[in-house]
N, CA and C of each residue as an Amber inpcrd file, in Angstrom:
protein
   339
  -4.8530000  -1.4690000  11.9760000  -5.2910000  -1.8390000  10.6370000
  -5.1150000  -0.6490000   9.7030000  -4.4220000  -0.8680000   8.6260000
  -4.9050000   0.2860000   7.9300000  -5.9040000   1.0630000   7.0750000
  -5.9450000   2.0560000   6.6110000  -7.1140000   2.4740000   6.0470000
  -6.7040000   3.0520000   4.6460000  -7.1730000   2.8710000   3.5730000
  -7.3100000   3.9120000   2.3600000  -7.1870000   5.3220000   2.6740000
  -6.6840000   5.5960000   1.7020000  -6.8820000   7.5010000   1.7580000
  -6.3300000   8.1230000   0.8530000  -7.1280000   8.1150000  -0.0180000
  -6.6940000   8.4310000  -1.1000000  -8.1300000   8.8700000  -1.9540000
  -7.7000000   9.6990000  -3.1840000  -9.2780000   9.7170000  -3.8870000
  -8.7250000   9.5620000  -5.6680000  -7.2830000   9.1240000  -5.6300000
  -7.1070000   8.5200000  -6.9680000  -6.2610000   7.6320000  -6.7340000
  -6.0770000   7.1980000  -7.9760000  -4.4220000   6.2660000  -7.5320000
  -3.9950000   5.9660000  -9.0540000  -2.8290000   5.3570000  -9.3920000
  -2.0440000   5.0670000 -10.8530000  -2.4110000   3.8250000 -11.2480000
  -3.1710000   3.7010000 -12.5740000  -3.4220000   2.2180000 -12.4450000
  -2.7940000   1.3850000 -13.6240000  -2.4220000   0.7240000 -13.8540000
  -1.1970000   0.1540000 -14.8900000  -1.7890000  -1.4190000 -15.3140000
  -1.7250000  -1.4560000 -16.6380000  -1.9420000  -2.4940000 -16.9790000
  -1.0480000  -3.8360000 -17.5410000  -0.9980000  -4.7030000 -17.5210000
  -0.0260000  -5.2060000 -17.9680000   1.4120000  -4.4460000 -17.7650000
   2.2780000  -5.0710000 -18.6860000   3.6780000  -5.0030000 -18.5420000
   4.1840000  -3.3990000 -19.0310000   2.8530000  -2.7370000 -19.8470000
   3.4620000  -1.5420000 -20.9090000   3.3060000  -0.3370000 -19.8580000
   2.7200000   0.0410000 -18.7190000   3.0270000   0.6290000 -18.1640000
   4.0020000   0.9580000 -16.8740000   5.0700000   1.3140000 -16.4180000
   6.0880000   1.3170000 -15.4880000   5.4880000   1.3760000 -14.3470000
   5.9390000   0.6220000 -13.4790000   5.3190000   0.2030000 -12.0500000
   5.9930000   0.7760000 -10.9670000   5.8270000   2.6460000 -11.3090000
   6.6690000   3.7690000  -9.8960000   5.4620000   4.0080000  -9.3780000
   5.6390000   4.2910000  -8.4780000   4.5700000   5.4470000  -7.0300000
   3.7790000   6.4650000  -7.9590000   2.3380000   6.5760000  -7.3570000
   1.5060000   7.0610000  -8.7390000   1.9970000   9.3190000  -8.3670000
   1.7420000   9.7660000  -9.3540000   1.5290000  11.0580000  -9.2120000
   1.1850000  11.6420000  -7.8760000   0.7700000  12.6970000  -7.0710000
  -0.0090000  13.2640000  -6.4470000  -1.4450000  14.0260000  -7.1320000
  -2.2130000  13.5250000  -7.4620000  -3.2740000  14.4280000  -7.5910000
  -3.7470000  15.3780000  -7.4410000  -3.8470000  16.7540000  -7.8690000
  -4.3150000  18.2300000  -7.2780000  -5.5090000  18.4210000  -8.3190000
  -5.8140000  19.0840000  -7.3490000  -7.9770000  19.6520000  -7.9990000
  -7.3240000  19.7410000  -9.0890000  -6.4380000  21.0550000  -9.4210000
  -6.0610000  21.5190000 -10.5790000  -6.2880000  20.9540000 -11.8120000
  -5.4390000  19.5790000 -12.0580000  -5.0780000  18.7770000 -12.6980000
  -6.7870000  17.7970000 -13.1480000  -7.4640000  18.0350000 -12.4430000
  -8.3470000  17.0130000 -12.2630000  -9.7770000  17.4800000 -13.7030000
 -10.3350000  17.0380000 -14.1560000 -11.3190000  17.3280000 -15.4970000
 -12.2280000  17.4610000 -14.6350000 -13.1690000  18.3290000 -15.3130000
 -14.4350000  18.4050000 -14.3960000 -15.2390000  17.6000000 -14.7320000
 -16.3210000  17.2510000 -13.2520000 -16.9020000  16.3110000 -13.1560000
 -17.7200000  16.2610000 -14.4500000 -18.3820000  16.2990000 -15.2780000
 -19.1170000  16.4370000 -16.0820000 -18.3560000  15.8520000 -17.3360000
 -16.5170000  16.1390000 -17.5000000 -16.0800000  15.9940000 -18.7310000
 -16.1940000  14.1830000 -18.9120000 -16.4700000  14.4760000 -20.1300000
 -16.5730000  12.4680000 -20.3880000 -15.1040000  12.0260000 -20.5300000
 -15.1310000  11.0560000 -19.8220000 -13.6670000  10.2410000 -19.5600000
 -13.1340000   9.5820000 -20.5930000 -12.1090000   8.6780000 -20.7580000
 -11.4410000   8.4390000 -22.1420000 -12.1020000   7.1100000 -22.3700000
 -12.3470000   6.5880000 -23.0840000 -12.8730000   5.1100000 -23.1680000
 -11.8570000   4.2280000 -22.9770000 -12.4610000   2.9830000 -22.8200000
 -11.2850000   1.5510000 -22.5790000 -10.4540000   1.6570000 -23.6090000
 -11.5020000   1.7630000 -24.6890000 -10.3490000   0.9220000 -25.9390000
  -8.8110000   2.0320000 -26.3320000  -9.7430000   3.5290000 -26.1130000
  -8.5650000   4.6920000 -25.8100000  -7.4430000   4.3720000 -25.1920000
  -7.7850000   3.7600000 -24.1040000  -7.2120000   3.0740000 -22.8330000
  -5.9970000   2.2130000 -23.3350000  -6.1360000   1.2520000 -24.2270000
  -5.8860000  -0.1800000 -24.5460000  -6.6640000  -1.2020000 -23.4800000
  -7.6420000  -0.7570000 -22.7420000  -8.1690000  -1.9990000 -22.2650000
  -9.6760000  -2.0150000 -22.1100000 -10.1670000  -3.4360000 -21.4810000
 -11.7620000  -3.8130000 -21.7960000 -12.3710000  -4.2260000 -20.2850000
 -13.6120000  -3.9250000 -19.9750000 -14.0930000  -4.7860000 -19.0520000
 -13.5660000  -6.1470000 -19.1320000 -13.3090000  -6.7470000 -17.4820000
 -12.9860000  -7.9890000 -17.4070000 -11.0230000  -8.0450000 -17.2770000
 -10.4620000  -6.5060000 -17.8960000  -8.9330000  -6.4450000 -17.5750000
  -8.4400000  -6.1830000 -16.3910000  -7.2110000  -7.1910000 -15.8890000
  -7.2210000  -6.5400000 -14.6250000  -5.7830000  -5.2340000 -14.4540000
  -6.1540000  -4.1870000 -13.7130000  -5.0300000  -3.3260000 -13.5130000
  -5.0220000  -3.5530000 -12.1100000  -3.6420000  -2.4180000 -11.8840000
  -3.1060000  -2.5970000 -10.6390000  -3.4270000  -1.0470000  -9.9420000
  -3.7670000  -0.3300000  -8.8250000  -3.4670000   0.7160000  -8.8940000
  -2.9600000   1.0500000  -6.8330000  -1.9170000   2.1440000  -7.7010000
  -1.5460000   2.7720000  -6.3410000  -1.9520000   3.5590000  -5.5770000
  -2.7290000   2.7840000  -3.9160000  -2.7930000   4.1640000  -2.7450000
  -2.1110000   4.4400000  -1.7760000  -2.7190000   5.4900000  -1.4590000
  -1.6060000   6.0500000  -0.0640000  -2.5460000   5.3630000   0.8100000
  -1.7260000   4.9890000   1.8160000  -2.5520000   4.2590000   3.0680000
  -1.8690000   4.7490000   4.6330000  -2.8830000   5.0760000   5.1200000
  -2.7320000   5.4190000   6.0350000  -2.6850000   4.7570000   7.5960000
  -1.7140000   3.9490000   8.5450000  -2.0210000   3.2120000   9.1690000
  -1.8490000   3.9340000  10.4040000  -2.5080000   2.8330000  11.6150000
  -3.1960000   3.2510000  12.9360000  -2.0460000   3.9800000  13.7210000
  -0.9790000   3.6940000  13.4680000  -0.0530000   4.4410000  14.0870000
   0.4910000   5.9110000  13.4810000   0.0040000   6.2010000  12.4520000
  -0.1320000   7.4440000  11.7710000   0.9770000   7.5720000  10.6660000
   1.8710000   6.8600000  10.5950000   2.2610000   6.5000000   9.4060000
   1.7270000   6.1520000   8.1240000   2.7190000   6.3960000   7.1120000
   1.8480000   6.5050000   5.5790000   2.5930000   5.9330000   4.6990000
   2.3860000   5.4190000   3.7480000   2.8990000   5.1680000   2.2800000
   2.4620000   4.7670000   1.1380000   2.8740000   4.1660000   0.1300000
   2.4490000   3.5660000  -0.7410000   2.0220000   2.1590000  -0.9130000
   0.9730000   1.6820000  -1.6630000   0.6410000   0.1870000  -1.7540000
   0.0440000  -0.0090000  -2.9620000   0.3940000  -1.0640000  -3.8160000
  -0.7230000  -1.4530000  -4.9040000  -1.8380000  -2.7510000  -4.4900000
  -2.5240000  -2.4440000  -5.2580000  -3.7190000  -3.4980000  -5.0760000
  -4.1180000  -3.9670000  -6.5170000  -4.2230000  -5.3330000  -6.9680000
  -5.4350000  -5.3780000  -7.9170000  -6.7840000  -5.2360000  -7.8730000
  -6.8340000  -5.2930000  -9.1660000  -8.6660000  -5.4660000  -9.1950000
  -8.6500000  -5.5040000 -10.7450000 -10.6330000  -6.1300000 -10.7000000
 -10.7130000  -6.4390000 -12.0170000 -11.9760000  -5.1890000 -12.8020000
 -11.3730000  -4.4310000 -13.7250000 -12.6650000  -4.0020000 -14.0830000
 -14.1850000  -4.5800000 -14.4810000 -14.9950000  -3.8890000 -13.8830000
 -16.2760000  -4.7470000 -14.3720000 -17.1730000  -3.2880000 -14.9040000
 -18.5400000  -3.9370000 -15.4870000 -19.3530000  -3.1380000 -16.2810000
 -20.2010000  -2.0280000 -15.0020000 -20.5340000  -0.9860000 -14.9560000
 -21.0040000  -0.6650000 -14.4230000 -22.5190000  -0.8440000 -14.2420000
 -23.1010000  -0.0280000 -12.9440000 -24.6020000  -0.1770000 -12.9950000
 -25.0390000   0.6530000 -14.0500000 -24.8340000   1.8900000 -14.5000000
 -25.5630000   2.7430000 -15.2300000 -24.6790000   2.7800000 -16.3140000
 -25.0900000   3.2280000 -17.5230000 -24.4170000   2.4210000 -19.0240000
 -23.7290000   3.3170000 -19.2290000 -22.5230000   2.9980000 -19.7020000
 -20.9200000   3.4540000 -19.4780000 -20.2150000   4.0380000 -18.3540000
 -20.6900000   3.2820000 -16.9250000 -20.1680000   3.1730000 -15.6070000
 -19.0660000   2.1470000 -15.9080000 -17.9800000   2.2260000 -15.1830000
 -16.9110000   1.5880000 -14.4510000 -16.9260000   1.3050000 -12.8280000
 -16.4090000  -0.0920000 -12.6520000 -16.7470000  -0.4810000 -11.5140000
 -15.3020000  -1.4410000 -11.6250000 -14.3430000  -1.2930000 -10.2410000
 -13.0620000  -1.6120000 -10.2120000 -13.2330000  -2.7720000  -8.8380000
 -13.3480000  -3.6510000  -9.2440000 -13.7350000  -5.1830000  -7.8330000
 -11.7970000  -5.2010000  -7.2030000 -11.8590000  -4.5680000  -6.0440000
 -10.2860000  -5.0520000  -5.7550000 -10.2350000  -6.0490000  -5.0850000
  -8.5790000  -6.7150000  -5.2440000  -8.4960000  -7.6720000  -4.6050000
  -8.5870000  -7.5370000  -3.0500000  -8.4700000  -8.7970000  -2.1720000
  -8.4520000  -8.2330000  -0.6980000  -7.0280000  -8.3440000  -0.4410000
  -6.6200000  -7.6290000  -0.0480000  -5.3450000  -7.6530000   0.5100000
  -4.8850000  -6.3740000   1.4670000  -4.1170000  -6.6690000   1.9780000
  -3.7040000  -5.4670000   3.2200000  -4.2050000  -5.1070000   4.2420000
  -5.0340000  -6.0590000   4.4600000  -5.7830000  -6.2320000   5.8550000
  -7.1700000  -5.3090000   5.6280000  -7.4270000  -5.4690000   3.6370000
  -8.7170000  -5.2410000   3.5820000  -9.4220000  -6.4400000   3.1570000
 -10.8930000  -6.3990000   2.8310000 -11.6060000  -7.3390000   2.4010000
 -11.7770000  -7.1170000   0.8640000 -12.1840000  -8.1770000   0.2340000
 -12.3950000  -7.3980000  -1.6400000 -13.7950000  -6.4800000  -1.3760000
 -13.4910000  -5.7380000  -2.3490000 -14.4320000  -4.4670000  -2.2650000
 -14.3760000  -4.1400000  -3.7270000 -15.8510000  -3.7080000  -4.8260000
 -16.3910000  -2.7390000  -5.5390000 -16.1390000  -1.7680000  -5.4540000
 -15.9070000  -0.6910000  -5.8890000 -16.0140000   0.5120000  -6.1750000
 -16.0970000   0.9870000  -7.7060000 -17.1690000   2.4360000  -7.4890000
 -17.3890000   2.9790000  -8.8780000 -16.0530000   3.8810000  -9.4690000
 -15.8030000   3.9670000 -10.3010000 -14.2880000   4.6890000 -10.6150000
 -14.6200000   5.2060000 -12.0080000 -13.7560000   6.0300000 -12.7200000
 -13.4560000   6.3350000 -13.8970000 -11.8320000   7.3730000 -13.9500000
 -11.5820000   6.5950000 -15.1690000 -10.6990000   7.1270000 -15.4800000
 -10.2920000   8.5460000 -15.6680000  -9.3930000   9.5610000 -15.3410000
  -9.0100000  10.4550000 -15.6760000  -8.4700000  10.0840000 -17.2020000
  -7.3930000   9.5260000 -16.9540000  -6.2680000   9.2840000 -18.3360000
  -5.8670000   8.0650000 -18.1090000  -4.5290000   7.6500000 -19.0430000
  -4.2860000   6.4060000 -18.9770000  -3.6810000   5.8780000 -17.5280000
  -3.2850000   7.3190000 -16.8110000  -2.5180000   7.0140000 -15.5610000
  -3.1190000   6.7390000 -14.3980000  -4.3160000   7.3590000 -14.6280000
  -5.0930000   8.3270000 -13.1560000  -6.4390000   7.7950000 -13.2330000
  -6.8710000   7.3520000 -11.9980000  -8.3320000   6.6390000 -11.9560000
  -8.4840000   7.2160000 -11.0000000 -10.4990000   7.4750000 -10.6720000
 -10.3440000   8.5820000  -9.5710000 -11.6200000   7.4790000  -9.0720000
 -11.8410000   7.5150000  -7.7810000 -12.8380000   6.9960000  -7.0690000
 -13.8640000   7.5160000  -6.6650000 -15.1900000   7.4740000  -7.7080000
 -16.2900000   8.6230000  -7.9130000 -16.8660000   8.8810000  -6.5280000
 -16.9530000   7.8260000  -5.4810000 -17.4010000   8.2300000  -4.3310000
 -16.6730000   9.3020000  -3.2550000 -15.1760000   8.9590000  -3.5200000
 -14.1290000  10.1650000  -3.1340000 -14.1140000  11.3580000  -3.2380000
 -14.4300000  11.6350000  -4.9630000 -14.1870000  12.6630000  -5.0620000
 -14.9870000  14.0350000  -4.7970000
């Protein structure tokens, strides 16, 4: 089965963003935890939009690559939380997670990071 592994991924909305293999992520690059993230509308999008985003997945035989998944943004628990419902697919189940955006490219998975 495979597993996630990843602690960001590229997430694209609609048609206006190009649908390649997301970045690699390095600390470097990354805002500190504290910096406030860009808003939706910054974004072009709203709770309830769905994006797509890319992880690396890691399967039982130790092989790796790329995969997208949907999901739909939803409102978070605590006020101006993000919460990314993915679809199930890839021999996962649908799953929540808390997220926020880096930029328009880069969504990071707050429990990951």
């Amino acid at each position: 089965a495979p597993r996630r592994n990843s602690t960001s991924g590229m997430a694209t909305a609609g048609e206006e963003q190009p649908a390649h293999a997301a970045p690699t992520a390095d600390e470097s690059t990354l805002p500190a935890p504290d910096a406030p993230p860009p808003s939706l509308s910054d974004l072009g999008l709203a709770v309830g939009a769905e994006v797509e985003v890319s992880w690396e997945v890691e399967l039982t035989d130790g092989s790796s690559g790329s995969v997208w998944w949907s999901g739909l943004l939803e409102a978070g628990v605590e006020p101006g939380s993000l919460q990314l419902k993915y679809a199930a697919a890839h021999g996962f189940e649908e799953e929540t997670r808390a997220v926020r955006f880096v930029d328009s490219t880069l969504l990071m998975d707050t429990a990951l990071r």
